[in-house]
N, C-alpha and C positions, 0 to 999 in steps of 0.2 A: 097525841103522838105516843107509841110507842116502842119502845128500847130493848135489847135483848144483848146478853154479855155472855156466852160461851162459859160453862162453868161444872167443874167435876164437887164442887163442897159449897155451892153458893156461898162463898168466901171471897176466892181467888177467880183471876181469870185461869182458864184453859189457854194452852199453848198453842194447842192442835184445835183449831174451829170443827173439823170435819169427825173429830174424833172423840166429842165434847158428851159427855155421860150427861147431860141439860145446859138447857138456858135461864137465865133472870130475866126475867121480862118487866119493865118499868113501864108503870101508866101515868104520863105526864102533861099533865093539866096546867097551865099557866104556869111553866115554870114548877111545879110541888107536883111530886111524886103522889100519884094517889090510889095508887093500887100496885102491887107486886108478885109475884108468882112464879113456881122453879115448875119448867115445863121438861119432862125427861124424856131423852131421844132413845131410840130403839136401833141403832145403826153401829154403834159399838166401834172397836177396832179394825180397820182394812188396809190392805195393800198398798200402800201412794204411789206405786210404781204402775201399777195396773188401773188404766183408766174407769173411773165411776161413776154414778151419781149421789147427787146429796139431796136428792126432792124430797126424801120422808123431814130433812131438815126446811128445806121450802114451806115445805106443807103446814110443820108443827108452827114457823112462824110467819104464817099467811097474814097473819093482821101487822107484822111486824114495820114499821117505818126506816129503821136503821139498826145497824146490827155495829155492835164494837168490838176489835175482835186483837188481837196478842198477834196474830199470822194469820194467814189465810191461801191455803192450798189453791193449785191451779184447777183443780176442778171442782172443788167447790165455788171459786172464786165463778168458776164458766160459771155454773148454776145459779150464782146468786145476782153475778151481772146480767141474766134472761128475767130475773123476777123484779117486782118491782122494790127490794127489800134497797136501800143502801147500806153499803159499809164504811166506815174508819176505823185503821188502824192507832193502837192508844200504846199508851208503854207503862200505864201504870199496872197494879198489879193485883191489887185488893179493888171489890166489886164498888163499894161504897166511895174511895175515891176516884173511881172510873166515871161514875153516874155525877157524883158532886161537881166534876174538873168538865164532862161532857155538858154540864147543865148552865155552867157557869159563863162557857163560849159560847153556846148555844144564844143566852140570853144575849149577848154582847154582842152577837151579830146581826141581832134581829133590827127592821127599822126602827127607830124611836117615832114615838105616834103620841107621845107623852102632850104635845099642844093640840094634835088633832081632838082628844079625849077633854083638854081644860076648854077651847074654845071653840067647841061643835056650832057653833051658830055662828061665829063669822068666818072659821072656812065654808061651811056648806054655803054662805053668801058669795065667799069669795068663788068657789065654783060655779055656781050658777051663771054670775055677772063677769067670768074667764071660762066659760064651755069651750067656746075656740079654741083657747090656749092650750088643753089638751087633749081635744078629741078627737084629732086626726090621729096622734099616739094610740087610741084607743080603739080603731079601726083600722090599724095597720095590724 
């Protein structure tokens, strides 16, 4: 999965998404960050009264999974609800508590699989000898 935080000093977050001098871009692997990188935009200062596009931001972050973002303008926001990028809005403010606070719910909401993992042999029994149980679930 990867993360990306709007950021003029990879420090802080940026206010303005659309008007964001880079991104932080996090590579997160089970939970641990395992690669990082400040990706800089070429789109600068514009208008917000005067309708745009933010594609060269699309583009920069194509591999992007979700985006965390301070605000987010309505036309960026158009652009980035056409691509397959998601966003949430956060309210922290420093990038390292942004990524830490995001990583933390992240994990908390995931399913627990923690007995799937200890006792792979007697679920996989237990599926086998319950197919029924949930295969029509599975072909709906």
């Amino acid at each position: 999965m990867k993360v990306a935080i709007p950021s003029d000093n990879q420090s802080t977050i940026t206010k303005r998404t659309g008007q964001s001098k880079g991104f932080m871009v996090y590579e997160v692997i089970n939970n641990k960050i395992v690669n990082l990188e400040y990706r800089k935009t070429t789109l600068g200062e514009h208008d917000e009264e005067i309708e745009h596009s933010h594609l060269p931001i699309i583009k920069l972050l194509n591999d992007v999974n979700i985006l965390l973002v301070a605000a987010i303008g309505k036309y960026i926001k158009k652009d980035v609800d056409q691509s397959p990028i998601k966003y949430e809005i956060v309210k922290e403010e420093k990038l390292e508590q942004i990524i830490e606070n995001f990583l933390k719910d992240y994990i908390n909401t995931m399913p627990k699989i923690e007995a799937f993992q200890k006792y792979p042999d007697e679920y996989d029994n237990w599926f086998v000898k319950n197919k029924w149980a949930f295969q029509s679930e599975l072909n709906a």
